[in-house]
C-alpha positions as CSV (number, residue, x, y, z in Angstrom):
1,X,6.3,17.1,-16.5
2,X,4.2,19.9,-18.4
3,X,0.9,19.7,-19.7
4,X,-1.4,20.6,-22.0
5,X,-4.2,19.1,-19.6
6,X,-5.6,15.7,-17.8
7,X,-9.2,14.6,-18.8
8,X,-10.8,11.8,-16.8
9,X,-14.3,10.6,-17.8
10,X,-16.8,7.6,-16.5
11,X,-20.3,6.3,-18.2
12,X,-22.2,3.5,-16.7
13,X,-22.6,0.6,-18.7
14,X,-25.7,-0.4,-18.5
15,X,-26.4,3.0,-19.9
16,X,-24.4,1.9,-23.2
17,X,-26.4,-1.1,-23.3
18,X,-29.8,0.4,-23.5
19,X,-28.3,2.6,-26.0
20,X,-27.2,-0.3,-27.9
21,X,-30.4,-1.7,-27.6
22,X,-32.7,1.0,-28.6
23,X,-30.6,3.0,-31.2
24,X,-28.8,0.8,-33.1
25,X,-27.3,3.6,-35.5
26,X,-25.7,5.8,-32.5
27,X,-22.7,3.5,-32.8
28,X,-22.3,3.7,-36.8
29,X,-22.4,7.5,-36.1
30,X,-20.3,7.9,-33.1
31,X,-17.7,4.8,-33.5
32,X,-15.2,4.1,-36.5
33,X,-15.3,0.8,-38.0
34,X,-12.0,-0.1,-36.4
35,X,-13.8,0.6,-33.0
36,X,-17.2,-1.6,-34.0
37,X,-15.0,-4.4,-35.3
38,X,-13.2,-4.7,-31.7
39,X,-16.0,-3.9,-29.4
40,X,-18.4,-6.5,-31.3
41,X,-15.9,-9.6,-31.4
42,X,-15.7,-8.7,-27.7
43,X,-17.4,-10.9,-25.2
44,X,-18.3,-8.1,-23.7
45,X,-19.5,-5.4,-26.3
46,X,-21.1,-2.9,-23.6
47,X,-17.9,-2.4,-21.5
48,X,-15.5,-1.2,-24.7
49,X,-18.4,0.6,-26.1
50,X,-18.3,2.4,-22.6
51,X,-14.9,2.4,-22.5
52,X,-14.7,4.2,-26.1
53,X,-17.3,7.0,-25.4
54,X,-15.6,8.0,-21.9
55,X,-12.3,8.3,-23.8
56,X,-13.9,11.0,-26.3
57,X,-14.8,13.0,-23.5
58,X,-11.4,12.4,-21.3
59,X,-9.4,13.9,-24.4
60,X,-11.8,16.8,-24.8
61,X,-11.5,17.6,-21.1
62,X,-7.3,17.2,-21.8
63,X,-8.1,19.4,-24.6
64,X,-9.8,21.7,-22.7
65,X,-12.5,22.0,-24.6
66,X,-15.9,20.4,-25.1
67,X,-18.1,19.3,-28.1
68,X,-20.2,22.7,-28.0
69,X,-17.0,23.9,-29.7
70,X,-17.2,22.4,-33.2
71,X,-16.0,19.1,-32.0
72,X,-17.8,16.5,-33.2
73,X,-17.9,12.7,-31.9
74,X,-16.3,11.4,-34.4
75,X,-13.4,13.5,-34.3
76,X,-12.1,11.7,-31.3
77,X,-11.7,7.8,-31.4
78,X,-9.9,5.2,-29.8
79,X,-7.1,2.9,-32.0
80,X,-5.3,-0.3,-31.1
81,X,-1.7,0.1,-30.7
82,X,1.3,-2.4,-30.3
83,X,0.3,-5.4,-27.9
84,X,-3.1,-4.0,-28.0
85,X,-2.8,-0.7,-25.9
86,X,-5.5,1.7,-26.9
87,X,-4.0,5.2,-28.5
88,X,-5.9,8.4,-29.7
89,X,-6.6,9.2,-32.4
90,X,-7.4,13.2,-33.3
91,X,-9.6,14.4,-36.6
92,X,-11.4,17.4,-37.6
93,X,-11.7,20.5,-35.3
94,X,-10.1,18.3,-32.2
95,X,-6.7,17.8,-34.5
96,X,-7.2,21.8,-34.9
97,X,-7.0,22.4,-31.6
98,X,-4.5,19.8,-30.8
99,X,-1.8,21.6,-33.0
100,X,-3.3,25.4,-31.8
101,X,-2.3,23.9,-28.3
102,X,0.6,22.7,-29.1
103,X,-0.3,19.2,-27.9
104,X,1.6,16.9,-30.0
105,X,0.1,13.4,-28.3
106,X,-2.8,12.2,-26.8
107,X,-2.3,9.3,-23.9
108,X,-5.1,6.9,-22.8
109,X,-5.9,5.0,-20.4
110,X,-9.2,2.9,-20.3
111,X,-10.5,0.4,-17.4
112,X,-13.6,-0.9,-16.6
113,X,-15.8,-2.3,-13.4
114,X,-18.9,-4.4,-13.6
115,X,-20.9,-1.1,-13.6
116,X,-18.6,2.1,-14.7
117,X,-16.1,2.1,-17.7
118,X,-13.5,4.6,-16.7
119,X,-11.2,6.8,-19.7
120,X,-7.7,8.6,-18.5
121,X,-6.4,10.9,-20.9
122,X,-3.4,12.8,-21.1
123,X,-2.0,15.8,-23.7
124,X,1.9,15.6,-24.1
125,X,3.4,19.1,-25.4
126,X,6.8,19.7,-27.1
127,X,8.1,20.9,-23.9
128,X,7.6,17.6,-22.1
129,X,9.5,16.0,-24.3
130,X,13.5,15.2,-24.0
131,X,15.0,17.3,-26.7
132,X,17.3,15.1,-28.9
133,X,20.4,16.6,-27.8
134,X,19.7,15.6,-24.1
135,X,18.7,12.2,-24.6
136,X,22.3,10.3,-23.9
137,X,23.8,7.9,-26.6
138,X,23.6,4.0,-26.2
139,X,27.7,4.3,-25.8
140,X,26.7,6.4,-22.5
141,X,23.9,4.6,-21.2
142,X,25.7,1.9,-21.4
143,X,28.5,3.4,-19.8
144,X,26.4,4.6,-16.9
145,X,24.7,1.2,-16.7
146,X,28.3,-0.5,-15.8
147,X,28.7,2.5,-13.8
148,X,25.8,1.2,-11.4
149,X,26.5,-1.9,-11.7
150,X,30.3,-1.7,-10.7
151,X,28.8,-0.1,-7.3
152,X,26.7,-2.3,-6.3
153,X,29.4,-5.1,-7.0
154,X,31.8,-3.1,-4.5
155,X,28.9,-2.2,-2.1
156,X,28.8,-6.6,-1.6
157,X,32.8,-6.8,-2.0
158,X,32.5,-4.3,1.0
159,X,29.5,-6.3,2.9
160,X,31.5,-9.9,2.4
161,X,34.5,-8.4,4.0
162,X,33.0,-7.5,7.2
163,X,31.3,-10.7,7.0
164,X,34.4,-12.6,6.8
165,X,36.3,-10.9,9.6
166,X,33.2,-11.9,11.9
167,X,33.3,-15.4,10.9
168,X,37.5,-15.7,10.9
169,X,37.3,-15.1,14.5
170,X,36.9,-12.5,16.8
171,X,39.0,-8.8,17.8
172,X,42.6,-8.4,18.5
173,X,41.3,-6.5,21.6
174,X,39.3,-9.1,22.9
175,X,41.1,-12.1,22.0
176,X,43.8,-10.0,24.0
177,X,41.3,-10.1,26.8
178,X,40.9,-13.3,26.6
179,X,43.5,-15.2,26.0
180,X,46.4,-13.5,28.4
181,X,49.4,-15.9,29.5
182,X,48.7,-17.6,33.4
183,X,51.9,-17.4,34.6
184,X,53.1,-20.9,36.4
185,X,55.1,-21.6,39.2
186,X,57.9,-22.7,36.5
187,X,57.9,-19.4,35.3
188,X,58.0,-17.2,38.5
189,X,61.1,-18.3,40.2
190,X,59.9,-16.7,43.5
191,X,56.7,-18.9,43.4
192,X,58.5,-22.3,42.5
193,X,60.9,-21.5,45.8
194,X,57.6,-21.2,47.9
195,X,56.1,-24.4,46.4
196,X,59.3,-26.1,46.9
197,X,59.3,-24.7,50.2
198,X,56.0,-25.5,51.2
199,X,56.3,-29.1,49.9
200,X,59.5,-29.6,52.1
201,X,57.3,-28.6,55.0
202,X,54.8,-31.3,54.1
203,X,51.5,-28.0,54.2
204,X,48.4,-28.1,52.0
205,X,46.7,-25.4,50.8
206,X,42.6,-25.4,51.9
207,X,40.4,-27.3,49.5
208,X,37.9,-24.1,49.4
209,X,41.1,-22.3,47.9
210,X,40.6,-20.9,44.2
211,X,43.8,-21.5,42.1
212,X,45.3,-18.2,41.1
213,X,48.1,-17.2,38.4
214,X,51.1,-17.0,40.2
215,X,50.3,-19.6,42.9
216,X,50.1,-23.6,43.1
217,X,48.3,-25.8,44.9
218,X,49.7,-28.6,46.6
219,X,48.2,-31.9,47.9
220,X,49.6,-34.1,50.6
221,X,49.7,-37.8,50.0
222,X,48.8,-40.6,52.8
């Protein structure tokens, strides 16, 4: 993103506070009457007071200038935007050098501590901006908004899948392994005869004998 500059600036509050308190007319001369109006139906007038002088001096820095160059304080101040964010507003020699620069927005940023109120500002140029031919239509961004939306609805499709073949049951591979026919003495012909033979003969197989396919076990009666 290009930029006309980044100012950052931080004044102590108790600072604004004994200014307050000795010179009451430094904030008729330095603050608008939009600015007084918030900052004194604050419950805490010292902090935005802070807040207001430290954004002056962030935009100058953005600017790149300082207020040795014609600027005066008033030429900078802070307004109230939608929901209450705090915009720039430029006047004077700063608007001058605002529209030399090319710098067609200001952005601002203010915070504050127990102790420091702290400005961020920001100066936007044309060639930041999106030019209006490159900015897509609702019709499109709606279109690639379905667009995501139909993959991530086959990425799951995909997930359950793999899901459901674990839960069905297990691989043809090892259910194969598993589950192989024991052949029986009915089935093998050639084992039935020597069961049938062995039976005749009245023999029993040892009891520490393991049964295995293909083989039977027979047990003598008394």
């Amino acid at each position: 993103m290009a930029f006309a500059g980044i100012g950052v600036d931080m004044v102590e509050i108790a600072r604004m506070a004994r200014v307050m308190e000795r010179r009451p007319s430094f904030l008729d001369r330095v603050f608008t009457a939009e600015e007084r109006a918030y900052c004194d139906g604050s419950a805490r007038p010292a902090h935005h007071y802070a807040a207001r002088f430290a954004a002056r001096e962030a935009v100058l820095k953005a600017l790149g200038v300082g207020f040795s160059e014609g600027v005066g304080l008033a030429d900078v101040s802070v307004a109230r935007g939608e929901y209450g964010r705090p915009s720039c507003v430029l006047n004077g020699r700063a608007a001058q050098i605002a529209r030399e620069r090319g710098v067609q927005e200001v952005e601002l940023s203010l915070s504050f501590t127990r102790e420091l109120a702290v400005a961020n500002a920001l100066a936007v140029t044309q060639d930041v901006r999106p030019r209006q031919d490159e900015r897509p239509t609702p019709r499109e961004e709606l279109a690639r908004s379905f667009k995501r939306a139909r993959s991530v609805i086959d990425e799951l499709d995909r997930l359950q899948d793999g899901i459901t073949d674990t839960l069905e049951g297990t691989p043809d591979s090892v259910r194969r392994a598993g589950e192989g026919p024991h052949a029986s003495a009915d089935d093998d012909p050639a084992g039935q005869a020597t069961a049938e033979g062995a039976l005749a003969r009245g023999a029993t197989t040892p009891a520490d004998d393991h049964e295995r396919p293909g083989s039977v076990t027979a047990c003598s009666q008394s």
